[in-house]
C-alpha positions in Angstrom: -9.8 14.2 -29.9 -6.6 15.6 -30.0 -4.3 16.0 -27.0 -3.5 19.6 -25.9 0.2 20.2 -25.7 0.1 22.9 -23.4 -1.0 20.0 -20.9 2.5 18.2 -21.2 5.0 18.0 -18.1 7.9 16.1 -17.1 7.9 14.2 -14.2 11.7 14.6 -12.9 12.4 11.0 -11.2 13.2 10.4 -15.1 16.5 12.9 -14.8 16.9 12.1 -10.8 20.4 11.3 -11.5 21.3 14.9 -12.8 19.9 16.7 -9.8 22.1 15.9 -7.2 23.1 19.5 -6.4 22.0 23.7 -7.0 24.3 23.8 -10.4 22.7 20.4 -11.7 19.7 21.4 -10.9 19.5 24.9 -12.7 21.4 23.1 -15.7 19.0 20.3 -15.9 16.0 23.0 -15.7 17.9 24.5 -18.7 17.9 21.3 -20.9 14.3 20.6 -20.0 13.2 23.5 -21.3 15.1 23.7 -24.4 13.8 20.3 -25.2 10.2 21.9 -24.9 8.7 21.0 -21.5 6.4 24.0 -19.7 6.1 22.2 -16.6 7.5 19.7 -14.7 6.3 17.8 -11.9 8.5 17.7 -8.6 10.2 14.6 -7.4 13.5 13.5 -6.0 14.4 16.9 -4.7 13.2 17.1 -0.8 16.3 18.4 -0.1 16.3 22.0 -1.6 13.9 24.6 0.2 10.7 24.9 -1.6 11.5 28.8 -1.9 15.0 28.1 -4.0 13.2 25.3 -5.7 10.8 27.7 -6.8 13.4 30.2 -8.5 15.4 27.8 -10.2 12.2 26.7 -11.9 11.0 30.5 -12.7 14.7 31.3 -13.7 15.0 28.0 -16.7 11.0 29.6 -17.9 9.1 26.2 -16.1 6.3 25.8 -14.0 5.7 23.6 -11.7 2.5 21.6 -11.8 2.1 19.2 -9.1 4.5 17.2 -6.8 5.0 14.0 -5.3 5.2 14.5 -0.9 6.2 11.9 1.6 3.1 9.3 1.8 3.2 9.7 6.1 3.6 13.4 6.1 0.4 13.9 3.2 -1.3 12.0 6.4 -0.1 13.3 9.4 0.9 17.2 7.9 -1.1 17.9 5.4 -1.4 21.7 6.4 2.4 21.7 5.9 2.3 20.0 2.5 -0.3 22.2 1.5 1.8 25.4 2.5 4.7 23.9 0.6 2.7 23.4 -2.5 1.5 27.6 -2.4 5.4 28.2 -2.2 5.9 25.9 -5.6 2.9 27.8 -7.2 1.3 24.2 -8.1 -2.3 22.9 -6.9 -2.0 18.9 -7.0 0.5 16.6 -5.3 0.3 12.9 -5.4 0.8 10.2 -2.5 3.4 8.2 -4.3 3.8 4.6 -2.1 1.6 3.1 0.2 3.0 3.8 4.0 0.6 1.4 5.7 0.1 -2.2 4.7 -2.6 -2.9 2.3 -3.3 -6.8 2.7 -6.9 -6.3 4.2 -10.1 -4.4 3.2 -9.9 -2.5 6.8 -6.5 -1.9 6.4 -7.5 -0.3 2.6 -10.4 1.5 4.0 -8.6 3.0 6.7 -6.3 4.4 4.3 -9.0 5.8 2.4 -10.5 7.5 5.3 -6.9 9.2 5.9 -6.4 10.3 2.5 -10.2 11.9 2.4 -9.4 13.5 5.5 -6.2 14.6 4.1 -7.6 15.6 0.8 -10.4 17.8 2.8 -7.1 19.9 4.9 -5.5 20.3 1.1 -8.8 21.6 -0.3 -9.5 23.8 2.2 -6.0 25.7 1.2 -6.5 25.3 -2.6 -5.0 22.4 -3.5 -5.9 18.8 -4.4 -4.5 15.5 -3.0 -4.5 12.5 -6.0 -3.5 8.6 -5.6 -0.6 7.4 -7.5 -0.7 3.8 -8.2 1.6 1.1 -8.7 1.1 -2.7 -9.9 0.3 -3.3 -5.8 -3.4 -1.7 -6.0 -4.5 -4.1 -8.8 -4.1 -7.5 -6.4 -7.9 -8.3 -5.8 -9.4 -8.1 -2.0 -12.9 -9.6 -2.7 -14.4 -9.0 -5.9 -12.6 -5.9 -6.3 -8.8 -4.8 -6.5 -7.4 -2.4 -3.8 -7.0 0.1 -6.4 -11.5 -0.1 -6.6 -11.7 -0.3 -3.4 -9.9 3.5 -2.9 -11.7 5.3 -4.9 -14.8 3.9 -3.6 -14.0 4.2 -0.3 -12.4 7.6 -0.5 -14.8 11.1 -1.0 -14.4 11.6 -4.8 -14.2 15.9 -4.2 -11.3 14.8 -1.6 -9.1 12.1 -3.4 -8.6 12.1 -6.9 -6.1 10.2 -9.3 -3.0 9.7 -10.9 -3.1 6.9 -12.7 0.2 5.3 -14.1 -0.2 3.7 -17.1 2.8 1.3 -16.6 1.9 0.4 -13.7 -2.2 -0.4 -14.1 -1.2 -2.2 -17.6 1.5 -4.0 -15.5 -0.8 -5.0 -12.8 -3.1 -6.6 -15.5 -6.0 -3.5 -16.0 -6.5 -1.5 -19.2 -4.9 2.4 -18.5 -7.5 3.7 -21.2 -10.3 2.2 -19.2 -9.5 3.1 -16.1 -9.4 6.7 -18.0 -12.8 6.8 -18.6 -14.1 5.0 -15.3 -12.2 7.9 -13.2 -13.7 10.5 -15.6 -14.0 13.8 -13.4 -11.5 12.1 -10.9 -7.7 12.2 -13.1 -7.0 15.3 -13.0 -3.2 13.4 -13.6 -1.8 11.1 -15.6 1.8 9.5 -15.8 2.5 8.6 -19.6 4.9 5.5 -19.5 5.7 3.2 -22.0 7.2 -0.1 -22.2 9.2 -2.8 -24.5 9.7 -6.8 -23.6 13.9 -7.3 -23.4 15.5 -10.5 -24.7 15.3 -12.0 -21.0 11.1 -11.6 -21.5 11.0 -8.6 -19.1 9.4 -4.9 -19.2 11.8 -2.5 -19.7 10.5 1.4 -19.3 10.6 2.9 -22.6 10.1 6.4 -24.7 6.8 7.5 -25.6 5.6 5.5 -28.9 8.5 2.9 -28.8 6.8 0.4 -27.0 3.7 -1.4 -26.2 1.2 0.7 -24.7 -1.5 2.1 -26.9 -1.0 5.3 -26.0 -3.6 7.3 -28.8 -6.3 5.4 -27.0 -4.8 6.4 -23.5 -5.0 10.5 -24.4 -8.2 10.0 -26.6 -10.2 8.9 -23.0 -7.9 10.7 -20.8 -9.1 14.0 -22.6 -12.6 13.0 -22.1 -11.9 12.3 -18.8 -11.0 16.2 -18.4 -7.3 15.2 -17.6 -5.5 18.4 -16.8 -2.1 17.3 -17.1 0.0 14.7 -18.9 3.2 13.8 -17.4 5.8 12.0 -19.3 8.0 9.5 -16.9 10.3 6.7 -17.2 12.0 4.9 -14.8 15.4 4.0 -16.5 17.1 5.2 -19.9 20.3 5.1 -20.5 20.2 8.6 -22.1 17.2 10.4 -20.1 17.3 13.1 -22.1 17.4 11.7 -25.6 14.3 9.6 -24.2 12.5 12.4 -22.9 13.1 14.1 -25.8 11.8 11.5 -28.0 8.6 11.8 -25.9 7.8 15.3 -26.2 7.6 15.2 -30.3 5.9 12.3 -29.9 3.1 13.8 -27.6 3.2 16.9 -29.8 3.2 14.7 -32.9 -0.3 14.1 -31.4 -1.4 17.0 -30.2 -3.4 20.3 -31.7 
């Protein structure tokens, strides 16, 4: 199954370093969009008004698909995290981190009842709350990891995903089967990929440079009726030379 480019995005923590003020911002935009990228998803920028965000996006030709919001506020405001998504013109955000501890299956399960009730304030104004995991959520409690214990915790219509694949393959789980068993429920995925450096670490690298098997990834992602594919990395030292690389590799792959 072949992976439809008009789903590709950008998530910006990759270029965080070049958005440190209005100017950067719009010129960043600018390169983003020459490279290819439609969309992008918002990170790393809580300090320009949604509003002005907005334009700068609209002005460089991008949309903006879904965001990442401060973990407490999805929680305790979500009616104001749902108004700021309507002013981005985007319907999913993420909860990026874990605010609470999560070394207890109350502890999990009480953060699964926040995010439901979370998710059911976002719904009601359109929009769609999604987890976004790290290597933490894969530590087992029980038979299960956290990361199981969420999702089956959580109302599936309320909370949905976005799985990292770094960041499952790093905590020891397959991406492309997690995929399939949150089929209906990824309506996000972050495309990492990774290489082992000489000091027998993971270093965050361009798409199809590295390790992960990423054809499988899309192939059950797409069944999985993703909506969009975001393209991140953590560190490059030339972000846009990476990023670049990973949009003609994604379209390399795509219809």
């Amino acid at each position: 199954m072949p992976l439809d480019a008009r789903k590709i995005a950008l998530q910006l923590w990759t270029v965080r370093d070049h958005l440190g003020t209005e100017p950067e911002v719009a010129r960043t935009f600018a390169r983003i969009r020459e490279i290819g990228y439609e969309h992008v998803q918002v990170s790393a920028l809580d300090w320009l008004a949604p509003a002005r965000l907005r334009q700068l996006a609209d002005d460089a030709g991008l949309g903006i698909c879904a965001t990442h919001e401060d973990a407490r506020q999805i929680v305790e405001e979500p009616a104001k995290v749902a108004e700021k998504l309507a002013t981005l013109g985007c319907r999913f955000t993420a909860y990026p981190y874990p605010h609470v501890p999560l070394e207890t299956l109350d502890q999990v399960f009480a953060l699964a009842d926040e995010l439901s009730r979370a998710g059911e304030v976002l719904r009601r104004h359109g929009r769609l709350l999604t987890y976004h995991n790290h290597a933490l959520e894969f530590r087992k409690l029980g038979r299960k990891c956290i990361l199981d214990w969420l999702y089956e915790r959580s109302d599936p219509i309320l909370l949905h995903a976005e799985l990292d694949t770094y960041w499952a393959q790093a905590g020891g789980a397959d991406p492309a089967g997690y995929c399939a068993r949150l089929s209906g429920r990824l309506p996000l995925l972050h495309l990492k990929d990774y290489v082992i450096s000489p000091k027998n670490e993971p270093v965050t690298a361009a798409l199809g440079e590295g390790n992960l098997s990423i054809p499988i990834i899309l192939r059950e992602a797409e069944m999985a009726d993703c909506h969009w594919y975001i393209v991140e990395q953590e560190d490059a030292a030339d972000p846009f030379a990476d990023i670049a690389t990973s949009y003609r590799y994604l379209k390399s792959l795509a219809s």
